[in-house]
C-alpha positions in Angstrom: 11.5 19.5 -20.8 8.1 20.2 -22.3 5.5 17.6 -21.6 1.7 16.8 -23.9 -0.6 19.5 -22.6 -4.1 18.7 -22.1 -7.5 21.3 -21.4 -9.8 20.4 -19.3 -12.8 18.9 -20.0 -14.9 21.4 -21.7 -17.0 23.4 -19.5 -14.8 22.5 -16.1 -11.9 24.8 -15.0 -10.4 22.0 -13.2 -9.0 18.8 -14.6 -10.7 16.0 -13.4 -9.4 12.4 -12.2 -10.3 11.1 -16.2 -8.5 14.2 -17.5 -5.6 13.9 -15.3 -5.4 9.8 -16.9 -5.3 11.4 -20.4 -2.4 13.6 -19.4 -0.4 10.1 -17.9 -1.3 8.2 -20.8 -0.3 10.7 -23.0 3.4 11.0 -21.4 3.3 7.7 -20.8 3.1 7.0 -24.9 6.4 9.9 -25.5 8.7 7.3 -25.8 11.7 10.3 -25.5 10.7 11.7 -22.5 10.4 8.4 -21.0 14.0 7.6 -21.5 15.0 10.7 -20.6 14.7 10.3 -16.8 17.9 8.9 -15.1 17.6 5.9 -14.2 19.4 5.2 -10.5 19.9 1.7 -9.2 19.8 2.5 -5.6 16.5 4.8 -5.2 13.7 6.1 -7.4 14.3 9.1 -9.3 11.6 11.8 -10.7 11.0 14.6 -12.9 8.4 17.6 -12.4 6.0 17.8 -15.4 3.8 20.7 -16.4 0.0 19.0 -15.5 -2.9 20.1 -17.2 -5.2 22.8 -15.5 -2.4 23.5 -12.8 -1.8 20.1 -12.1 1.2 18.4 -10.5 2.8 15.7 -12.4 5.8 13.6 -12.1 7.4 11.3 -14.2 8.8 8.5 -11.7 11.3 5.8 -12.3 11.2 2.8 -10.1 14.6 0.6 -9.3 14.0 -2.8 -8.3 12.2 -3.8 -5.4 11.4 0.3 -4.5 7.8 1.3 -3.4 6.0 4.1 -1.9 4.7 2.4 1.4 1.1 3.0 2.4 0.0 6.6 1.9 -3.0 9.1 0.3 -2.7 11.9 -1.1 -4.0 14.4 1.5 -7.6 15.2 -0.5 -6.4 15.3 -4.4 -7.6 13.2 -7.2 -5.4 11.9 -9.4 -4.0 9.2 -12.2 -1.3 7.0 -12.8 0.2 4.9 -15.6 3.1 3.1 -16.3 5.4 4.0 -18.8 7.5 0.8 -18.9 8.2 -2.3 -16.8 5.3 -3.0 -14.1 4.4 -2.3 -11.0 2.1 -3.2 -8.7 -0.4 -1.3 -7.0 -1.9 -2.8 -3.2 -5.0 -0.2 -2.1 -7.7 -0.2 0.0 -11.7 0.3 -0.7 -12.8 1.7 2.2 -13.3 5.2 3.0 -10.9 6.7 5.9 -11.4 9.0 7.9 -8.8 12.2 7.2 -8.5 13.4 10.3 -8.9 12.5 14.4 -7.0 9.3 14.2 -3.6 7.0 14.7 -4.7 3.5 14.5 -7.0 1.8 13.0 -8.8 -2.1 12.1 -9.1 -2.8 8.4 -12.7 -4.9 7.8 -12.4 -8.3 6.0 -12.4 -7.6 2.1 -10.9 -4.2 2.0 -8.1 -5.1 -0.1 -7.4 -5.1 -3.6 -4.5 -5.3 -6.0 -3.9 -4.4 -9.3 -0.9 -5.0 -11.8 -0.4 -2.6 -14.1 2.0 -3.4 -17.0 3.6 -0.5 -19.7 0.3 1.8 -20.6 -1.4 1.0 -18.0 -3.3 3.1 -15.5 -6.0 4.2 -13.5 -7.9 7.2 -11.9 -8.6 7.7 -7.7 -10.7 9.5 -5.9 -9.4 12.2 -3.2 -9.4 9.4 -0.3 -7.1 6.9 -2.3 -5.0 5.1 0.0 -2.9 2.7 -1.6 0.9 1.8 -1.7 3.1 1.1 -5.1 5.3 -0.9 -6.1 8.4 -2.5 -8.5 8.2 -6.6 -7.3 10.6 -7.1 -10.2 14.1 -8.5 -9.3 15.8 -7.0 -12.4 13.8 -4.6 -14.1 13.3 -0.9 -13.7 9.6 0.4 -14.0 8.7 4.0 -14.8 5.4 5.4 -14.4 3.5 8.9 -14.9 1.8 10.5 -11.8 -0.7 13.3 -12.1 -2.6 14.7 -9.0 -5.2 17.8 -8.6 -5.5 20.3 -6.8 -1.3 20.3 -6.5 -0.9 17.8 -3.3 -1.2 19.9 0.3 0.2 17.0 2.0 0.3 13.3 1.5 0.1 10.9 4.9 1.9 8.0 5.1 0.7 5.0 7.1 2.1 1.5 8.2 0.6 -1.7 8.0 0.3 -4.8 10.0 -1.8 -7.3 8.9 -5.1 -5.3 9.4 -4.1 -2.6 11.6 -3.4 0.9 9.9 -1.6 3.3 11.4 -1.0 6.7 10.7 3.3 7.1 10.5 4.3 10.7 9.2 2.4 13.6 7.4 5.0 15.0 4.8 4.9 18.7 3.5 5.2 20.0 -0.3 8.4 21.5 0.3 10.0 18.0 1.8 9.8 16.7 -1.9 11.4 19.4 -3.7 
């Protein structure tokens, strides 16, 4: 499946966080490719996208009540936007650190929430940690994902209350 191919801003060899939006949004508007991806009742379904400047990209369908839990994206950048239905993104503001911890307590005012309806998005930084998620009952969602440099690892992390803990460390080839 081809997918809208976008340079780099001129001058840069690597797509940055505001290029990497342009690709979702762009995907996001093919209203073919969209419903091309298989929907599945039961769990979300994806399909690997050609991202600009070496990018990875996914195209991400979301049933009912399915989320990503609390996670970052092991030091990339990247860009989301929903294609159709909405979803809801939870993330937090503060920095953390990457490395030399399990546990840790969330200041007051960390938190922030976003709903992002069909087209649209936003751009993170490579310390984004943020969770993401279908609340509707009935609806599926589908969204556009776009992350550079290609994700080394993403960490997962639960969350009670204000204590953050670090769960699982997954590997590229786990997502294949």
């Amino acid at each position: 499946m081809s997918s809208p191919v976008l340079s780099p801003s001129p001058g840069v060899g690597a797509p940055s966080a505001a290029d990497l939006l342009r690709f979702a949004r762009g995907v996001a508007a093919d209203a073919s490719l969209v419903s091309s991806l298989p929907l599945d009742p039961e769990g979300r379904t994806w399909i690997r996208l050609e991202g600009p400047g070496g990018s990875q990209a996914w195209l991400i369908g979301w049933p009912p009540g399915t989320g990503t839990g609390w996670h970052d994206h092991g030091g990339s950048h990247g860009a989301f936007v929903t294609a159709a239905g909405r979803l809801t993104e939870q993330s937090l503001t503060a920095q953390l650190p990457t490395e030399g911890w399990t546990l840790l307590e969330l200041a007051e005012g960390v938190d922030r929430e976003r709903q992002l309806a069909a087209q649209d998005g936003r751009a993170f930084g490579p310390h984004h940690v943020h969770q993401v998620f279908n609340s509707s009952e009935e609806e599926h969602a589908v969204s556009v994902h776009a992350y550079y440099p290609p994700l080394p690892l993403m960490r997962r992390y639960g969350r009670t209350g204000r204590v953050l803990r670090l769960e699982e460390v997954e590997w590229p080839e786990e997502w294949t």
